[in-house]
C-alpha positions as CSV (number, residue, x, y, z in Angstrom):
1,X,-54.4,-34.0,-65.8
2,X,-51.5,-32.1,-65.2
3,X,-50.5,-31.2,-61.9
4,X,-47.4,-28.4,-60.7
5,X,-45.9,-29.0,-57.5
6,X,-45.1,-27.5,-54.1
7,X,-41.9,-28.3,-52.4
8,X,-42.1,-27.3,-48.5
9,X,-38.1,-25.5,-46.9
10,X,-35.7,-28.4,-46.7
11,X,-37.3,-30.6,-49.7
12,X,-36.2,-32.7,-52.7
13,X,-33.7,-35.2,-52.8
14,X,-30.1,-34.5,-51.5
15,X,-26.6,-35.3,-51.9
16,X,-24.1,-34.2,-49.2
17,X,-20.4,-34.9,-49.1
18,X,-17.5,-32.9,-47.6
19,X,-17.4,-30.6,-50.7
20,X,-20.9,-29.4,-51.6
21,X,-24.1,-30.1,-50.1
22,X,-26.9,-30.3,-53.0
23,X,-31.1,-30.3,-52.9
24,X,-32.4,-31.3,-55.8
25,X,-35.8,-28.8,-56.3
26,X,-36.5,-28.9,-60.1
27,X,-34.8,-31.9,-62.1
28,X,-35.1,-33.2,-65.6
29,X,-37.6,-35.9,-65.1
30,X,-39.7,-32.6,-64.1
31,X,-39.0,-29.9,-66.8
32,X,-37.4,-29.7,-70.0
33,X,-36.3,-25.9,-69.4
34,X,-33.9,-26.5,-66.5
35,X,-33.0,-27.8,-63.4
36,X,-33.1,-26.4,-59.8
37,X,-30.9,-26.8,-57.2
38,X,-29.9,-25.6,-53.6
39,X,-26.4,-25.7,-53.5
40,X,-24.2,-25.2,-49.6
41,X,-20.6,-24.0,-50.4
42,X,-18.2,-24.0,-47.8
43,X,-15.6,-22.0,-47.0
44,X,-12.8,-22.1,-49.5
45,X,-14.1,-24.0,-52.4
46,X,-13.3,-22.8,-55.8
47,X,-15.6,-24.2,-58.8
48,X,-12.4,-23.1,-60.8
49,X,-13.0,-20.7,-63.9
50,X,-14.6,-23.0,-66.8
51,X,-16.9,-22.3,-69.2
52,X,-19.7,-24.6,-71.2
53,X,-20.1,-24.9,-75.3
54,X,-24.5,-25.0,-74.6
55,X,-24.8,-24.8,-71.0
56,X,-26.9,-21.7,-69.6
57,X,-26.8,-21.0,-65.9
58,X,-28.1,-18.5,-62.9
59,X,-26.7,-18.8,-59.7
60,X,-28.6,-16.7,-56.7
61,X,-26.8,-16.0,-53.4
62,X,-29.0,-17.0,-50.4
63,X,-26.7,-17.1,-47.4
64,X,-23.2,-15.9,-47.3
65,X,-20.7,-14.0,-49.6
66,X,-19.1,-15.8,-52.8
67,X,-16.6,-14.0,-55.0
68,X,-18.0,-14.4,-58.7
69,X,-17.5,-13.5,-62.4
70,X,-18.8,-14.3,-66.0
71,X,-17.0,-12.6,-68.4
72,X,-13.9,-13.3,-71.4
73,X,-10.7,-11.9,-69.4
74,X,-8.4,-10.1,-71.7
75,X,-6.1,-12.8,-70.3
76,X,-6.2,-16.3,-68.9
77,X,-3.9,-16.8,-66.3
78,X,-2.8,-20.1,-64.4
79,X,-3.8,-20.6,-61.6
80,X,-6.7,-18.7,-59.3
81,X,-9.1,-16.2,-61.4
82,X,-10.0,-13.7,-58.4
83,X,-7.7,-10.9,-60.5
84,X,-9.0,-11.4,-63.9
85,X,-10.5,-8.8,-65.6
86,X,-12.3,-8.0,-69.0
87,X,-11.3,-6.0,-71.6
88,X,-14.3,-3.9,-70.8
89,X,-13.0,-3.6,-67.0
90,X,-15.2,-6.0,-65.5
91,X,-13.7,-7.6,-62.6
92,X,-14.5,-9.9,-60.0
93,X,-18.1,-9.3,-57.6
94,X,-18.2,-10.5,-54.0
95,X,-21.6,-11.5,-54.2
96,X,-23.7,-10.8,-51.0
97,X,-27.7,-12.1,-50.4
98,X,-29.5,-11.1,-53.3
99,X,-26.5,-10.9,-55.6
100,X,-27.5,-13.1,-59.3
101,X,-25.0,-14.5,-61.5
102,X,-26.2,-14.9,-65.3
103,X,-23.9,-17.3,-67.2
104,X,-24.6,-17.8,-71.0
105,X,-23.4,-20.4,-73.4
106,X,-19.6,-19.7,-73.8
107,X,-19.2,-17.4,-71.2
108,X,-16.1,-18.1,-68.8
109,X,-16.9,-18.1,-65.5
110,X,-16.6,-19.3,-61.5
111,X,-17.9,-18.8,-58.0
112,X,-15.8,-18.8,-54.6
113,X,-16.8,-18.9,-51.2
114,X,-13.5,-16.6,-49.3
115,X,-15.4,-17.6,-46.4
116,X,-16.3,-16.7,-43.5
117,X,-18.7,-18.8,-44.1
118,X,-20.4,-21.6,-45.3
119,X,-22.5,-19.8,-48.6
120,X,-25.8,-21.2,-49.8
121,X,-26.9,-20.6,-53.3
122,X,-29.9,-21.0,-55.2
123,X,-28.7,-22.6,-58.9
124,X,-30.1,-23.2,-61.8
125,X,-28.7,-24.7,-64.9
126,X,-30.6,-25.7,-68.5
127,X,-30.6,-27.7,-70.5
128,X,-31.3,-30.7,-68.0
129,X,-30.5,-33.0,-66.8
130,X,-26.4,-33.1,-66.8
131,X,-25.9,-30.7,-63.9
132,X,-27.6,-33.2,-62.2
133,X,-25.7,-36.4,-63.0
134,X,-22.8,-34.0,-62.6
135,X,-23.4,-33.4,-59.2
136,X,-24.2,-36.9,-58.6
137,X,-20.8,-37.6,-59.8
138,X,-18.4,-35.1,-58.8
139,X,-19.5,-35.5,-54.7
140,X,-18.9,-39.4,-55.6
141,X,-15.5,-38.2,-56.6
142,X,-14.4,-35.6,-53.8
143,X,-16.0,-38.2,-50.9
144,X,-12.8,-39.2,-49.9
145,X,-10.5,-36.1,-50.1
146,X,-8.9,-34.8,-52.9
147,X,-9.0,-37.3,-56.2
148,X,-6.9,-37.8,-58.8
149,X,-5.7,-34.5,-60.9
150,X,-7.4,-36.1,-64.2
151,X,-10.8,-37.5,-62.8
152,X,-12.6,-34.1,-62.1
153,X,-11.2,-32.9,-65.8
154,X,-12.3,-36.4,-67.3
155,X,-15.6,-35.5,-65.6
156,X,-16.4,-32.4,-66.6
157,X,-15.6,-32.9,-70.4
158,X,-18.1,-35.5,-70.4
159,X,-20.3,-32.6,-69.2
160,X,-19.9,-29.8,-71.1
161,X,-17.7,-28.4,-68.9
162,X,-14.2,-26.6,-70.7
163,X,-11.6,-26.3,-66.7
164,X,-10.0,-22.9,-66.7
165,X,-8.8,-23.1,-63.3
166,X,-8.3,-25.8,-60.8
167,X,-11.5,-26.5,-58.6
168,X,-10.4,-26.7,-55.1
169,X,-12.4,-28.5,-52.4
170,X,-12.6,-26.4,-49.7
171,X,-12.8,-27.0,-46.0
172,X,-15.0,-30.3,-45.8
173,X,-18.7,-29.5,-44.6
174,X,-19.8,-31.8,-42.3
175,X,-21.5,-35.2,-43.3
176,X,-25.0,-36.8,-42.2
């Protein structure tokens, strides 16, 4: 017998720190096409530009504004990616409600939240389950403030994850 499943507003299992708040919807032990998340961003964080060898991801905006961008710049500057542009002209989107990010293997890409407000985004990310561990993971790391410059790199090679840019924390969201 097989059975779907219903999750009511507010449900699945969720990890908050100061840097992101996560709900797990849809995870690997579910489906072997992706997994789900809700994903709260506050004000200031920068995934940093990076990009992932097999990864494919959507990210939806729910609530807020984030600035976004998945495409090869015709260069890779240092530093913050907010000016980068393609060599067909594509530039940076502030992505408003509605606004859909597509990301597919090997693209380069990164979200923002400028503010003024905490942004909550709708995420999903295949195969499973290493987003999830990820997650799991990186708010482990960023619980205390800031970590060590090699630990988030360290972490996301070990997920598929090529850094571009720095990720940067953001103004802590409040905890429990």
């Amino acid at each position: 017998m097989v059975s779907g499943l219903v999750l009511p507003p507010g449900a699945g299992r969720q990890l908050a720190g100061p840097a992101q708040h996560v709900t797990f919807k849809i995870t690997g032990e579910r489906s072997t096409v992706g997994s789900l998340f809700e994903v709260v961003v506050p004000v200031g964080f920068d995934v940093g530009a990076h990009r992932h060898a097999r990864g494919e991801e959507f990210f939806y905006v729910l609530e807020g504004e984030v600035d976004m961008f998945a495409f090869e710049p015709e260069v890779r500057t240092a530093g913050r990616w907010q000016r980068w542009r393609s060599a067909a002209g594509e530039t940076v989107h502030r992505g408003t409600p509605g606004a859909l990010l597509h990301v597919p293997p090997g693209c380069p890409h990164g979200f923002a939240n400028a503010g003024p407000a905490p942004a909550r985004l709708l995420f999903q990310a295949a195969p499973p389950p290493d987003h999830e561990r990820y997650f799991e993971e990186l708010l482990a790391l960023l619980a205390d403030g800031p970590p060590a410059a090699d630990a988030v790199d360290e972490l996301r090679r070990r997920y598929d994850i090529e850094q571009l840019t720095p990720l940067e924390p953001g103004t802590p969201l409040p905890v429990g």
